[in-house]
PDB file as gemmi writes it, atoms N, CA and C in Angstrom:
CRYST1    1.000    1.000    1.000  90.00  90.00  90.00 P 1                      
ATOM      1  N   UNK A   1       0.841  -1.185   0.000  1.00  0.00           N  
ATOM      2  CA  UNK A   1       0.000   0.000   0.000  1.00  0.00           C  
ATOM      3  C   UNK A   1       0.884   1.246   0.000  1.00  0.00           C  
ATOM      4  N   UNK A   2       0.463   2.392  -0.707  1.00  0.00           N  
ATOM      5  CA  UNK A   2       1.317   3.312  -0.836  1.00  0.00           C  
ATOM      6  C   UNK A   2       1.229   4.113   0.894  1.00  0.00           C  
ATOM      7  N   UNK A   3       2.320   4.759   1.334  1.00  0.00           N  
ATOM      8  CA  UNK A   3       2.503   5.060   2.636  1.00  0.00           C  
ATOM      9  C   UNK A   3       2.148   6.690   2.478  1.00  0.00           C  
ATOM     10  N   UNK A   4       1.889   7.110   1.510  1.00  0.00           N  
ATOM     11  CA  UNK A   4       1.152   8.325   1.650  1.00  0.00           C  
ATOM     12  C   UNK A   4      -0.541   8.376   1.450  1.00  0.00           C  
ATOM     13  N   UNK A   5      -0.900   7.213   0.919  1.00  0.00           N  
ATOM     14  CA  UNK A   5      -1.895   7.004   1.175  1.00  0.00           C  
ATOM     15  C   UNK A   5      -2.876   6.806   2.255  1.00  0.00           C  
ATOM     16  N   UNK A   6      -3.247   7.524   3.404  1.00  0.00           N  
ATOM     17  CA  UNK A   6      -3.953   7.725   4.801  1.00  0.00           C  
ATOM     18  C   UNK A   6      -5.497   7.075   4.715  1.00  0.00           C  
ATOM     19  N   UNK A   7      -5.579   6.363   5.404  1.00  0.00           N  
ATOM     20  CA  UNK A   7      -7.586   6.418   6.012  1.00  0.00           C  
ATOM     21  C   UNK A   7      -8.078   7.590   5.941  1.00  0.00           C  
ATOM     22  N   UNK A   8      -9.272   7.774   5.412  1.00  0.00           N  
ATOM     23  CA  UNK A   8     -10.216   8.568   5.220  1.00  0.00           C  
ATOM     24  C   UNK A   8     -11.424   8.573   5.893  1.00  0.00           C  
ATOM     25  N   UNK A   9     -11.722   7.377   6.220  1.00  0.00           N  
ATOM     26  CA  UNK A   9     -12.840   6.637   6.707  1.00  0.00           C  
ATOM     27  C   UNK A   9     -12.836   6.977   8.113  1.00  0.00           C  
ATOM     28  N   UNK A  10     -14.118   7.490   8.857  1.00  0.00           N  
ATOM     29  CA  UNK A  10     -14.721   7.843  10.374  1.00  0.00           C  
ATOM     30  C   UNK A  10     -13.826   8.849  11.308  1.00  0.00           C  
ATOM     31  N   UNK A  11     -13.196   9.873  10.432  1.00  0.00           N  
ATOM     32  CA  UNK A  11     -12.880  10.840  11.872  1.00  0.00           C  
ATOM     33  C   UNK A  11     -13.783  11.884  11.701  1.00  0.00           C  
ATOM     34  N   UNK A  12     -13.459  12.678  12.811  1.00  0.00           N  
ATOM     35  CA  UNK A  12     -13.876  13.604  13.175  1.00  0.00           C  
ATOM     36  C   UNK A  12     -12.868  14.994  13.347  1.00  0.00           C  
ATOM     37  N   UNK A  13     -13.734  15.859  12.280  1.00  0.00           N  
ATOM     38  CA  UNK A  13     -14.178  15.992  11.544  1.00  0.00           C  
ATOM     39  C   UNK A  13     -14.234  15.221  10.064  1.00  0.00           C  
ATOM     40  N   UNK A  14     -15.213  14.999   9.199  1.00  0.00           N  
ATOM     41  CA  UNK A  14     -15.063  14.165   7.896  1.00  0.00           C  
ATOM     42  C   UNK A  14     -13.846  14.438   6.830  1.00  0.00           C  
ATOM     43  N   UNK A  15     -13.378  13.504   6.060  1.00  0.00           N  
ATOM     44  CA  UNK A  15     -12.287  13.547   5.439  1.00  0.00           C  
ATOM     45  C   UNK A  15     -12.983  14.936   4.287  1.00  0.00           C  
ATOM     46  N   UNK A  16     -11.512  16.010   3.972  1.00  0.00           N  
ATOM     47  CA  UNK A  16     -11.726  16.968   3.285  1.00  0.00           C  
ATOM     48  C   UNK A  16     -12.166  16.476   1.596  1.00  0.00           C  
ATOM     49  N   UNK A  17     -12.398  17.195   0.424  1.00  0.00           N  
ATOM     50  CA  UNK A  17     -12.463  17.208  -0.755  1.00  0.00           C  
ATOM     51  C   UNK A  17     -10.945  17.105  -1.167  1.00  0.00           C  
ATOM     52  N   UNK A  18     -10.212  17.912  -0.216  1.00  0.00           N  
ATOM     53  CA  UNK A  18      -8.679  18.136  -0.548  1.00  0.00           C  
ATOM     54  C   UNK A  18      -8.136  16.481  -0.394  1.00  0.00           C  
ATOM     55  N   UNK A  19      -8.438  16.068   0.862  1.00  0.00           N  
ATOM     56  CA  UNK A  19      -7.511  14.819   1.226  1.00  0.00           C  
ATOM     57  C   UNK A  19      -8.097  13.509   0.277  1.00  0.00           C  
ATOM     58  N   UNK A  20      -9.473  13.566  -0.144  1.00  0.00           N  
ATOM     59  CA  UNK A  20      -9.297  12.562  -1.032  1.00  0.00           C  
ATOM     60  C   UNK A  20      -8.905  13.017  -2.160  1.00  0.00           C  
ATOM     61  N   UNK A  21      -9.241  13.858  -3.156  1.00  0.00           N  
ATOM     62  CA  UNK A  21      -8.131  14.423  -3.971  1.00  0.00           C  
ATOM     63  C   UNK A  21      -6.680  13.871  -4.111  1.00  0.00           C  
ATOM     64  N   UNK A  22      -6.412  14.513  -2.731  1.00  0.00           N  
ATOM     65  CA  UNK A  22      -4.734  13.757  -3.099  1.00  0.00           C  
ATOM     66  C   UNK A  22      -4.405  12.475  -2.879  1.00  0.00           C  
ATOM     67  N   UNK A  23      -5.176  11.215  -2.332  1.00  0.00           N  
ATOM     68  CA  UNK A  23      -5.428  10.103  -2.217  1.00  0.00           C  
ATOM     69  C   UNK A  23      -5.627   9.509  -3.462  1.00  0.00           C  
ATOM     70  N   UNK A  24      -6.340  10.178  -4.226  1.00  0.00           N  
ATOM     71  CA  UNK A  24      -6.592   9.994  -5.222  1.00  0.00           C  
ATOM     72  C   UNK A  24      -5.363   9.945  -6.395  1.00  0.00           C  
ATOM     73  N   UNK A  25      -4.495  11.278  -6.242  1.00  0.00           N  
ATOM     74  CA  UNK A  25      -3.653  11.799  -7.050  1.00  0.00           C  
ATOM     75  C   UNK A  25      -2.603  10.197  -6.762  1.00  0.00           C  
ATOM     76  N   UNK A  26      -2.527  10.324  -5.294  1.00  0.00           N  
ATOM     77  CA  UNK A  26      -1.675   8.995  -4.960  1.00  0.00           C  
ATOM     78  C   UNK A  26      -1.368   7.700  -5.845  1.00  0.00           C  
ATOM     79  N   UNK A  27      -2.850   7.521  -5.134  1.00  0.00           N  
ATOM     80  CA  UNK A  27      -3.631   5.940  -6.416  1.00  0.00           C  
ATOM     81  C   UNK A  27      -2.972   5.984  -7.994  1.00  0.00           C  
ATOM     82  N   UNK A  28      -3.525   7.154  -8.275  1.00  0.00           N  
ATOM     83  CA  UNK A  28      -3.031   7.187  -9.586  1.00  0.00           C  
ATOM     84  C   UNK A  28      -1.494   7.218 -10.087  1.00  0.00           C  
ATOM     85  N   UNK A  29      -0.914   7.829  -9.198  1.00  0.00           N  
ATOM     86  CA  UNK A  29       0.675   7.835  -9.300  1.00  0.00           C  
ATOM     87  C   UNK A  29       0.974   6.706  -9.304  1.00  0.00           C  
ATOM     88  N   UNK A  30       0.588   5.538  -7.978  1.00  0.00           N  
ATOM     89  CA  UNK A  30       1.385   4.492  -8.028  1.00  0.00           C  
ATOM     90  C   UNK A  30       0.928   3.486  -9.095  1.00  0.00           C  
ATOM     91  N   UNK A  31      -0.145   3.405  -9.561  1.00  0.00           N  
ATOM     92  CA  UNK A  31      -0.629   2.533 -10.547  1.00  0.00           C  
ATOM     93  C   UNK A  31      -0.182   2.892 -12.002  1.00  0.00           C  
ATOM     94  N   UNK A  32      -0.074   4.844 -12.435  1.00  0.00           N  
ATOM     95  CA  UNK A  32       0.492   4.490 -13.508  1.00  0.00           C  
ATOM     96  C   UNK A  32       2.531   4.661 -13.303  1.00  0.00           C  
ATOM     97  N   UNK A  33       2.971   4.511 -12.371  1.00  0.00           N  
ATOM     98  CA  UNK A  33       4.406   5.054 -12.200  1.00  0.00           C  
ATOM     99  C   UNK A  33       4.774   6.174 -12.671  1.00  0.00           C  
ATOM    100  N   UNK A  34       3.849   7.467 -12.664  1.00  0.00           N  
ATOM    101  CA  UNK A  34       4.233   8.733 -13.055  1.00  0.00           C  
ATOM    102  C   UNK A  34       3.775   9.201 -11.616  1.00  0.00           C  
ATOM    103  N   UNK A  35       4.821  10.200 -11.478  1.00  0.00           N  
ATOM    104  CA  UNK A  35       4.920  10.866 -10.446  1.00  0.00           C  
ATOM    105  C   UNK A  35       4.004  12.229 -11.330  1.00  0.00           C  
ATOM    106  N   UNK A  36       4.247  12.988 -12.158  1.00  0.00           N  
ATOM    107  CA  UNK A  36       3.894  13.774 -12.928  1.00  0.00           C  
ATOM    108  C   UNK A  36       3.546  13.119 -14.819  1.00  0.00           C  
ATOM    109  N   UNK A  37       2.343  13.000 -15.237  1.00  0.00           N  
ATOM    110  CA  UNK A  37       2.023  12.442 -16.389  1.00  0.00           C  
ATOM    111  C   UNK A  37       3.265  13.641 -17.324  1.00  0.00           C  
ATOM    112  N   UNK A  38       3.130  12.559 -18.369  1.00  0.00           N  
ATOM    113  CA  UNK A  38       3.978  13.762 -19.696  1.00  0.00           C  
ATOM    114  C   UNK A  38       2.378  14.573 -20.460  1.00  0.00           C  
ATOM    115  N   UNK A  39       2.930  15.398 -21.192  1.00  0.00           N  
ATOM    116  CA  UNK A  39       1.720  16.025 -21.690  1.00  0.00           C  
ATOM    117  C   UNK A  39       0.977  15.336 -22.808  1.00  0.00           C  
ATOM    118  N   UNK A  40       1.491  14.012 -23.474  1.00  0.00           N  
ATOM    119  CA  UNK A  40      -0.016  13.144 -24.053  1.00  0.00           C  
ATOM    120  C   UNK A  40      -0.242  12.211 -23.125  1.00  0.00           C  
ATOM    121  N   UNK A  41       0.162  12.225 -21.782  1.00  0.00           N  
ATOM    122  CA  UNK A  41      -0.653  11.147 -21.003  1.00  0.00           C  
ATOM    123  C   UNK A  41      -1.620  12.177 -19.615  1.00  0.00           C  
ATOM    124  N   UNK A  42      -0.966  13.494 -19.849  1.00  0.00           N  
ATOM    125  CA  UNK A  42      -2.006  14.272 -18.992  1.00  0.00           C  
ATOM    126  C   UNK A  42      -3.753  13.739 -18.869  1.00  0.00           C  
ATOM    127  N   UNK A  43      -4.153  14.009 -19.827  1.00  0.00           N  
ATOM    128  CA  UNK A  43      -5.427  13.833 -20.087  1.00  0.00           C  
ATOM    129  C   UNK A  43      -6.469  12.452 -19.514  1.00  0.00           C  
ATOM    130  N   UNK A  44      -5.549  11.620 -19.738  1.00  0.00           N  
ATOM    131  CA  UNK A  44      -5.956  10.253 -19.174  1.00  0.00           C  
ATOM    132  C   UNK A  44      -5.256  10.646 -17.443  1.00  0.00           C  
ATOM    133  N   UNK A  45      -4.294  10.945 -17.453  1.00  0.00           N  
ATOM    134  CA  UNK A  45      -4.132  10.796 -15.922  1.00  0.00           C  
ATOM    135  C   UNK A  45      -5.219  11.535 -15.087  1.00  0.00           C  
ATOM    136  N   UNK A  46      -5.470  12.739 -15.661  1.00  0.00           N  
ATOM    137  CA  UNK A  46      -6.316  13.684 -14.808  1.00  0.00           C  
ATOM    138  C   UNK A  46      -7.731  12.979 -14.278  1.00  0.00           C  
ATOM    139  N   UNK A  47      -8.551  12.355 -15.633  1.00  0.00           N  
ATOM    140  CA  UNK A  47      -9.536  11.465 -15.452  1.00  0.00           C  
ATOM    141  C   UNK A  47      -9.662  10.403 -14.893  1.00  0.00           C  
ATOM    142  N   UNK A  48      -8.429  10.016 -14.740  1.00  0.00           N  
ATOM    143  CA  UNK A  48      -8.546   8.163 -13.860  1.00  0.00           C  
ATOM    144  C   UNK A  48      -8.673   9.118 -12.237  1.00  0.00           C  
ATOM    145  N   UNK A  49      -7.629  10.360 -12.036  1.00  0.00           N  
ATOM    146  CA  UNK A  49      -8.020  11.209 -10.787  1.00  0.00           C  
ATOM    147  C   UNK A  49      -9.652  11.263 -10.216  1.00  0.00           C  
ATOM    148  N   UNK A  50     -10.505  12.188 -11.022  1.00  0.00           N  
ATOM    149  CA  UNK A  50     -11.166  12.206 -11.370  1.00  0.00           C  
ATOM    150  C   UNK A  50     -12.236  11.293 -10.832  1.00  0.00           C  
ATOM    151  N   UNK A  51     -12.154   9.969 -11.548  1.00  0.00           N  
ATOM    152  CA  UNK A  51     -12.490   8.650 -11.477  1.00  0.00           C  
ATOM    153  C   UNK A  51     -12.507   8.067  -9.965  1.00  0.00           C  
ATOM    154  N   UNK A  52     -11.441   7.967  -9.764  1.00  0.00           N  
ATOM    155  CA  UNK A  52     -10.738   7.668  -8.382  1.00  0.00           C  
ATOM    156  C   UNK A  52     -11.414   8.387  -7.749  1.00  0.00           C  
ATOM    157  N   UNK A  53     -10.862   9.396  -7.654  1.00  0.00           N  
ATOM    158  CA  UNK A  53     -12.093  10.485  -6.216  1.00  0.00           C  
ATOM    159  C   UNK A  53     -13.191  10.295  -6.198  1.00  0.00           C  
ATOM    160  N   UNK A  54     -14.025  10.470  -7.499  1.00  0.00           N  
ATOM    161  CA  UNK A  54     -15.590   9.833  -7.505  1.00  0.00           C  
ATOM    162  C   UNK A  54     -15.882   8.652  -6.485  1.00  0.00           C  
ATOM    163  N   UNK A  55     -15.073   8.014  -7.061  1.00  0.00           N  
ATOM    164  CA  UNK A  55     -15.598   6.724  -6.110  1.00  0.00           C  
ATOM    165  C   UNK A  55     -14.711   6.284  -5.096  1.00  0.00           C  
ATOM    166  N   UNK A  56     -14.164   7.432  -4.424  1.00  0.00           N  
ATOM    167  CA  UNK A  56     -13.491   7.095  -2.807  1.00  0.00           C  
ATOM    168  C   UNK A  56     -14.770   7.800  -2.427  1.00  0.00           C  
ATOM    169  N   UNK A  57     -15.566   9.331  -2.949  1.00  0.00           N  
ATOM    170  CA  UNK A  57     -16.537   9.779  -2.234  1.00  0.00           C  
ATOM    171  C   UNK A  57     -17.609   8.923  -1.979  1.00  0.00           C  
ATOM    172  N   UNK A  58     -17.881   8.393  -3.045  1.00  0.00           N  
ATOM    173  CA  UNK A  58     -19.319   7.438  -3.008  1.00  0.00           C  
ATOM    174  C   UNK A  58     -18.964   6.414  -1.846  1.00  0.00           C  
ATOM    175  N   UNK A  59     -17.679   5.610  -1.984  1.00  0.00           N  
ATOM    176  CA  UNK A  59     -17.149   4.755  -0.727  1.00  0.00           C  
ATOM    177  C   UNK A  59     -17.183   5.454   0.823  1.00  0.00           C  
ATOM    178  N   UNK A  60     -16.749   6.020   0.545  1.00  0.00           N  
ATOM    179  CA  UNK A  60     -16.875   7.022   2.286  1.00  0.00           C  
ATOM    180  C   UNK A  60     -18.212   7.470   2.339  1.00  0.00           C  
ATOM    181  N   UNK A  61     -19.275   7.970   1.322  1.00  0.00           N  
ATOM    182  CA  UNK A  61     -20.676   8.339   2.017  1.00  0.00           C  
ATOM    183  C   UNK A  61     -21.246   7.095   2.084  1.00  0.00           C  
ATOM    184  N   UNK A  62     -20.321   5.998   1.912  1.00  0.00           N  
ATOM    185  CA  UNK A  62     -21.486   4.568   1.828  1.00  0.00           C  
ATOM    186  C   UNK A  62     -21.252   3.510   3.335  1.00  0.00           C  
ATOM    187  N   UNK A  63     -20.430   3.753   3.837  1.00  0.00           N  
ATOM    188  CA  UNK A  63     -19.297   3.319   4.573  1.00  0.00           C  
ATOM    189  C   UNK A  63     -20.204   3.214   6.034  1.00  0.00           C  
ATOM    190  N   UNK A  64     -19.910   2.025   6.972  1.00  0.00           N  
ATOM    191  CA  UNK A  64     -20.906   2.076   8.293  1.00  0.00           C  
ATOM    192  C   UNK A  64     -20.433   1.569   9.401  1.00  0.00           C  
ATOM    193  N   UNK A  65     -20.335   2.138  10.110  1.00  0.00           N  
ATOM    194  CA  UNK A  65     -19.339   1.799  11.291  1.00  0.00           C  
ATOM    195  C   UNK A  65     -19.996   1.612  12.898  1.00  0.00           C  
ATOM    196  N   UNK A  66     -20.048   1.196  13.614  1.00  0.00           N  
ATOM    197  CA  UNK A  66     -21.099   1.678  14.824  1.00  0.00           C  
ATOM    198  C   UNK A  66     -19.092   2.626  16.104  1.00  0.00           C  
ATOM    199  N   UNK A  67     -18.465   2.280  15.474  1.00  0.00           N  
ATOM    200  CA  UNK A  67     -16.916   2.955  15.915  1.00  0.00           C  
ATOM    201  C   UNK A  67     -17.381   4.086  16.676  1.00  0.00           C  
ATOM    202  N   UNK A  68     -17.140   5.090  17.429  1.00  0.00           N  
ATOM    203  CA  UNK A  68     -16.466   6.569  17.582  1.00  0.00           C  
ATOM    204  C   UNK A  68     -15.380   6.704  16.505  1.00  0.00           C  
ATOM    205  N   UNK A  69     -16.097   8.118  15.988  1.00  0.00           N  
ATOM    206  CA  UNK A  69     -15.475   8.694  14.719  1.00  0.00           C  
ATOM    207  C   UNK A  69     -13.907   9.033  15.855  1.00  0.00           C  
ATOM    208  N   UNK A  70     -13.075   8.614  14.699  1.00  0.00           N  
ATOM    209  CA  UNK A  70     -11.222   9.064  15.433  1.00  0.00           C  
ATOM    210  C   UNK A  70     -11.070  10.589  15.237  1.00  0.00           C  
ATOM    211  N   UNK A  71     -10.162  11.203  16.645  1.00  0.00           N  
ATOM    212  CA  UNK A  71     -10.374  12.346  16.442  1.00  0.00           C  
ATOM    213  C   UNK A  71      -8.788  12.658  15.923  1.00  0.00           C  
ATOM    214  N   UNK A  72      -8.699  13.631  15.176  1.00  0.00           N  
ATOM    215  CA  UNK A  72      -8.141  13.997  13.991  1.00  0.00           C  
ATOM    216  C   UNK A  72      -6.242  14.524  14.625  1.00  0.00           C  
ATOM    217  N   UNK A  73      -6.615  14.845  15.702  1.00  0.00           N  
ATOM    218  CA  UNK A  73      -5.095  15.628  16.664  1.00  0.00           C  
ATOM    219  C   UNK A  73      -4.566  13.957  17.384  1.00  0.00           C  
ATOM    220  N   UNK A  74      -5.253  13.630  18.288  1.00  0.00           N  
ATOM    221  CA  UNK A  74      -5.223  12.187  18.143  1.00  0.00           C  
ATOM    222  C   UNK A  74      -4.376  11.274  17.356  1.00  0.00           C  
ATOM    223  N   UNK A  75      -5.195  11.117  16.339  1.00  0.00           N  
ATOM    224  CA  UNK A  75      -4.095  10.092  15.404  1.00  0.00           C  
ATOM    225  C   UNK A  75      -2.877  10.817  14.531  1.00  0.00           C  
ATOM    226  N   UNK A  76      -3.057  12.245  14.773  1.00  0.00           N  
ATOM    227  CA  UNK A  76      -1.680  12.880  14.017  1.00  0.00           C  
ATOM    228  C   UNK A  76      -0.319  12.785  15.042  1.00  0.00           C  
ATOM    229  N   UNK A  77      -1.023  12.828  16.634  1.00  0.00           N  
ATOM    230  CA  UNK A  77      -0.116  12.656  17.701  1.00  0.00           C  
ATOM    231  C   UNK A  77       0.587  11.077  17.771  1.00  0.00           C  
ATOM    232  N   UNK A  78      -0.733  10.234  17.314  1.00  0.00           N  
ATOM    233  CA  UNK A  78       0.124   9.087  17.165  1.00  0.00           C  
ATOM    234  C   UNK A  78       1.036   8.436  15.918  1.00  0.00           C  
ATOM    235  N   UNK A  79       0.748   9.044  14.844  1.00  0.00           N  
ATOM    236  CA  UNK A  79       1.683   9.555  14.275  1.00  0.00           C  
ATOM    237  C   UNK A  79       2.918  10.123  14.308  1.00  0.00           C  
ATOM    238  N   UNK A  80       2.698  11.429  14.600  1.00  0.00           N  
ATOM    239  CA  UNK A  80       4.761  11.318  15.159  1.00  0.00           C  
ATOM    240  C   UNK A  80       5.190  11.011  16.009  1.00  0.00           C  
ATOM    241  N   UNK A  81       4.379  10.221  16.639  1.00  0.00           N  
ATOM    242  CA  UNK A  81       4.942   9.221  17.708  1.00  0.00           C  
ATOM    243  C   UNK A  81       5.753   7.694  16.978  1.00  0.00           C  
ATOM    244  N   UNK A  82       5.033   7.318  16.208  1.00  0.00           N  
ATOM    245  CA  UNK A  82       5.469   6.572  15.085  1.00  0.00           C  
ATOM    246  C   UNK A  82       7.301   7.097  14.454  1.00  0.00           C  
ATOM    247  N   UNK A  83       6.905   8.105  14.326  1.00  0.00           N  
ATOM    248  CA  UNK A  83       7.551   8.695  12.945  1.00  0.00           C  
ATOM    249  C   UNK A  83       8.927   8.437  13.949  1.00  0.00           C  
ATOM    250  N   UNK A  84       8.637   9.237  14.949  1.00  0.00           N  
ATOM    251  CA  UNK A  84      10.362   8.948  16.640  1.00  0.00           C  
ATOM    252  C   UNK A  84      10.726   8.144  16.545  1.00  0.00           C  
ATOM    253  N   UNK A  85       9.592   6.890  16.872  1.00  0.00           N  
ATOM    254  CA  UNK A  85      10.093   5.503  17.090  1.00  0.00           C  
ATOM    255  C   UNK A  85      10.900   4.856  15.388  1.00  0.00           C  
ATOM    256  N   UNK A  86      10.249   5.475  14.365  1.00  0.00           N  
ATOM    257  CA  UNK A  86      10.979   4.266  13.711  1.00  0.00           C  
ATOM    258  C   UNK A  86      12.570   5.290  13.219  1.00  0.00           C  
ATOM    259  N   UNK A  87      12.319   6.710  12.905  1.00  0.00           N  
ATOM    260  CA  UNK A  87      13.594   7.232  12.523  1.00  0.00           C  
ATOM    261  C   UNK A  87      13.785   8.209  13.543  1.00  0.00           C  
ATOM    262  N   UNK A  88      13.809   8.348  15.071  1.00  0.00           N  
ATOM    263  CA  UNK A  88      14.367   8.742  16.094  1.00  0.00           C  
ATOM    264  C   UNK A  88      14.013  10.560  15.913  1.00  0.00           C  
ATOM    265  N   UNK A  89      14.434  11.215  16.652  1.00  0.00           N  
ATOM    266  CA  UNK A  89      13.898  12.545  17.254  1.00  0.00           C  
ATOM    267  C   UNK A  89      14.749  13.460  16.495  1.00  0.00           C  
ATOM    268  N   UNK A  90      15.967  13.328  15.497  1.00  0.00           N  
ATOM    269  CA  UNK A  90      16.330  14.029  14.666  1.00  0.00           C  
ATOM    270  C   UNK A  90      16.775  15.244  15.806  1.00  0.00           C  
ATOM    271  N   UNK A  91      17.375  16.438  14.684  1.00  0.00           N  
ATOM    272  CA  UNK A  91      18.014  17.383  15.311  1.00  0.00           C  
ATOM    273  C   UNK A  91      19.103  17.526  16.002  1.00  0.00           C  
ATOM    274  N   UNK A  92      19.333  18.441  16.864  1.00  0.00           N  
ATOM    275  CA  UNK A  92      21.088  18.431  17.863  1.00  0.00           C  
ATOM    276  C   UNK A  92      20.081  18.201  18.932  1.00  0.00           C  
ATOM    277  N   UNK A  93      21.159  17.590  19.902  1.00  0.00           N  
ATOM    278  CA  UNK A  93      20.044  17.392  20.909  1.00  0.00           C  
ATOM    279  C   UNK A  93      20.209  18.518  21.932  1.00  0.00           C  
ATOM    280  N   UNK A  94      18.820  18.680  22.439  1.00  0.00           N  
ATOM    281  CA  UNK A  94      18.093  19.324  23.507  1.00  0.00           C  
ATOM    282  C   UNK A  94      17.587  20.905  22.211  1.00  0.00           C  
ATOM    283  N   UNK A  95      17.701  20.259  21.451  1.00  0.00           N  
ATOM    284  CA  UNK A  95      16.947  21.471  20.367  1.00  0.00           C  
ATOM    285  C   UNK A  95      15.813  21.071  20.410  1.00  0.00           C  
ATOM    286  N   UNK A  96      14.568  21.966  20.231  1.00  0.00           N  
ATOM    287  CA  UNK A  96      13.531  21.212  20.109  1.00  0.00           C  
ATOM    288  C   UNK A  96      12.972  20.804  18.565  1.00  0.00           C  
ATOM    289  N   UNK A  97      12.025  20.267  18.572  1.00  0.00           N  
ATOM    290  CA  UNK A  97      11.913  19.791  17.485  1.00  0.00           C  
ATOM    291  C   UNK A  97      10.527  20.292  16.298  1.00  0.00           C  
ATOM    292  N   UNK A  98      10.406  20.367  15.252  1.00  0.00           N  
ATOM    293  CA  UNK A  98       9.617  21.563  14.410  1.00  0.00           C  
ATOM    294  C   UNK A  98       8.452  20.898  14.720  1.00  0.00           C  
ATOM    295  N   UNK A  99       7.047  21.437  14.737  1.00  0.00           N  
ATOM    296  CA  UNK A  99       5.720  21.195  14.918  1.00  0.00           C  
ATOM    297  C   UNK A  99       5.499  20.140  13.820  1.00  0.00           C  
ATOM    298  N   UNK A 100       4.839  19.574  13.570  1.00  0.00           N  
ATOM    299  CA  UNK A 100       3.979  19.241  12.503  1.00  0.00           C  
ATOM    300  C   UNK A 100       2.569  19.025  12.451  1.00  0.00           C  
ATOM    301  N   UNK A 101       2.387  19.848  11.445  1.00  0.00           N  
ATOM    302  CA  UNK A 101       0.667  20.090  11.093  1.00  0.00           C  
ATOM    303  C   UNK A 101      -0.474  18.694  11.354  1.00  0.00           C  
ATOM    304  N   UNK A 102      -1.382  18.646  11.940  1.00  0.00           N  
ATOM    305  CA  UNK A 102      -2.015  17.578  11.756  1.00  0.00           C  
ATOM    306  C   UNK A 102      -2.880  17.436  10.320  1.00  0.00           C  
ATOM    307  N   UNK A 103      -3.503  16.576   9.856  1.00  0.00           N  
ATOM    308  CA  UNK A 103      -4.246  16.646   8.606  1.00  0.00           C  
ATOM    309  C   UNK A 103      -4.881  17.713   8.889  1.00  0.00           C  
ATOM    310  N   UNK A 104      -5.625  18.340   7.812  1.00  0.00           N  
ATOM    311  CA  UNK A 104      -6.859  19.083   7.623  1.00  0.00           C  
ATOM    312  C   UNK A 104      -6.576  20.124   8.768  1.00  0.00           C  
ATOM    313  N   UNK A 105      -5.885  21.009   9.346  1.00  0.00           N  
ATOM    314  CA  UNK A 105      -5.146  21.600   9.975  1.00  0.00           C  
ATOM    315  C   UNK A 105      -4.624  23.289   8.879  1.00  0.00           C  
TER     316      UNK A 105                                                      
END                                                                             
């Protein structure tokens, strides 16, 4: 699975237009191996986008969970908690270390 590719599915607040978008853009990158289409494959890339988002939206308004929606600071905290553990706290030490944005933030 591509690792920029995130869950969308049950937080709180609902996943943006933006974040499936680029979920989308994702999908499409890794399936056709263009990071950026050339300009006669633009056209088809944009639409499989397109395509893709369509139906991550229809998937997420279809989607049923009886869960508590995840809250959004939450799993970004456990996230760079992740991020420490696998490539360590970076920097000189006793510097502190740069914020990072949570999604949709």
């Amino acid at each position: 699975m591509c690792r920029s590719i995130k869950p969308l599915f049950n937080f709180d607040p609902p996943a943006t237009e933006e974040e499936i978008r680029g979920a989308a853009v994702q999908f499409v990158r890794k399936l056709s191996g263009f990071a950026k289409p050339s300009k006669v494959n633009e056209r088809a890339f944009n639409h499989a986008v397109d395509e893709v988002a369509a139906a991550a939206r229809r998937l997420l308004g279809s989607l049923v969970t009886n869960a508590e929606p995840r809250d959004r600071l939450v799993e970004a905290e456990r996230a760079r908690a992740r991020i420490i553990r696998r490539f360590g706290g970076g920097g000189a030490p006793g510097e502190p270390q740069p914020a990072m944005n949570p999604p949709g933030t």
